[in-house]
C-alpha positions in Angstrom: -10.9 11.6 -14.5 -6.9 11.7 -14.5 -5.1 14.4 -16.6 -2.1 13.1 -18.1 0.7 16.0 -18.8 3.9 14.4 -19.8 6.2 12.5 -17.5 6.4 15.2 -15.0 2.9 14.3 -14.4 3.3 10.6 -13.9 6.2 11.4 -11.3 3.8 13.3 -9.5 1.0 10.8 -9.4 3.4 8.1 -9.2 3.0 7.2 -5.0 -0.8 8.3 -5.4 -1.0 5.1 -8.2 0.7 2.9 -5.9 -1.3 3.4 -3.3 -4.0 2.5 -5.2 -2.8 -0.6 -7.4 -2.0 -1.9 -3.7 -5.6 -0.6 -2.8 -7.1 -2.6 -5.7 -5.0 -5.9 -5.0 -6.1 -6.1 -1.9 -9.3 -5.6 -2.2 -9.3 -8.0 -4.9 -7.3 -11.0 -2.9 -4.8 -11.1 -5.6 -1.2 -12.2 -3.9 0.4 -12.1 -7.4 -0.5 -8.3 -7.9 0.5 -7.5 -4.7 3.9 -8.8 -5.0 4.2 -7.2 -8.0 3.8 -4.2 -6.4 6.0 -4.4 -3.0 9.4 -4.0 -3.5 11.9 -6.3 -1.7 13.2 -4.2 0.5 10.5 -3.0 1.9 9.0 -1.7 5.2 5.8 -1.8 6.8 4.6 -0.1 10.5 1.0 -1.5 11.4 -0.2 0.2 15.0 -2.7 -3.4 15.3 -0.6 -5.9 14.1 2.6 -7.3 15.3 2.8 -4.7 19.0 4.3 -1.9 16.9 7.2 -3.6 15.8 7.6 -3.1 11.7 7.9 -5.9 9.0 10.8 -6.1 7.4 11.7 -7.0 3.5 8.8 -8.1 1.0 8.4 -11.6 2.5 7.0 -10.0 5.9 5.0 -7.4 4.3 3.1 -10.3 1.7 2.9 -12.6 4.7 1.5 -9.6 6.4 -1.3 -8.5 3.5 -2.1 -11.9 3.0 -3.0 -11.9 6.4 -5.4 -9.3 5.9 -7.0 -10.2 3.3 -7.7 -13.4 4.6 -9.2 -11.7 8.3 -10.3 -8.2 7.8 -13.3 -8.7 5.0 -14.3 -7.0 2.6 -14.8 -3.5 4.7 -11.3 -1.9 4.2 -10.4 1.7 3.5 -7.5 3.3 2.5 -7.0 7.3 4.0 -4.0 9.0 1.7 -3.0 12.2 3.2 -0.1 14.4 1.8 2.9 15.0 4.4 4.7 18.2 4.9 8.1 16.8 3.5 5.8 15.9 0.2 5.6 12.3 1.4 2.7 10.6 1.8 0.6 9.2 4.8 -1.2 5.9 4.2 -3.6 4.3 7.0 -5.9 1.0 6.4 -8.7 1.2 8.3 
């Protein structure tokens, strides 16, 4: 169960939620979520897709979920790990 403590709160959980409203639309084949939550100047790294090279802008990244969703099944998981600079570390495997 999430505790709410104000708005200091939210800010904290704030890349935690996105992670997992972009964990839920995929899992959930839902474009129109997805897009909702990608911004448009985005950028995406993938070590299996695309020979390292990153997508660019929220038209790549879309074109490149969609493309998951459509290949990889329903087997996906999402590891979240916190990052020294207290950014976070998202892998799909």
């Amino acid at each position: 169960m999430r505790r709410d403590d104000g708005p200091q709160a939210r800010d904290e959980h704030g890349p935690l939620e996105a992670v997992l409203k972009l964990y839920d639309a995929i899992k959930n084949k839902n474009v129109n979520e997805l897009s909702d939550i990608i911004a448009e100047e985005c950028l995406c790294v993938s070590n299996f897709v695309s020979a390292f090279q990153p997508f660019l802008g929220k038209k790549q990244v879309l074109a490149f979920f969609s493309y998951l969703m459509k290949n990889l099944g329903n087997n996906l998981q999402f590891v979240v790990q916190q990052t020294v600079d207290d950014g976070m570390v998202v892998a799909v495997s």
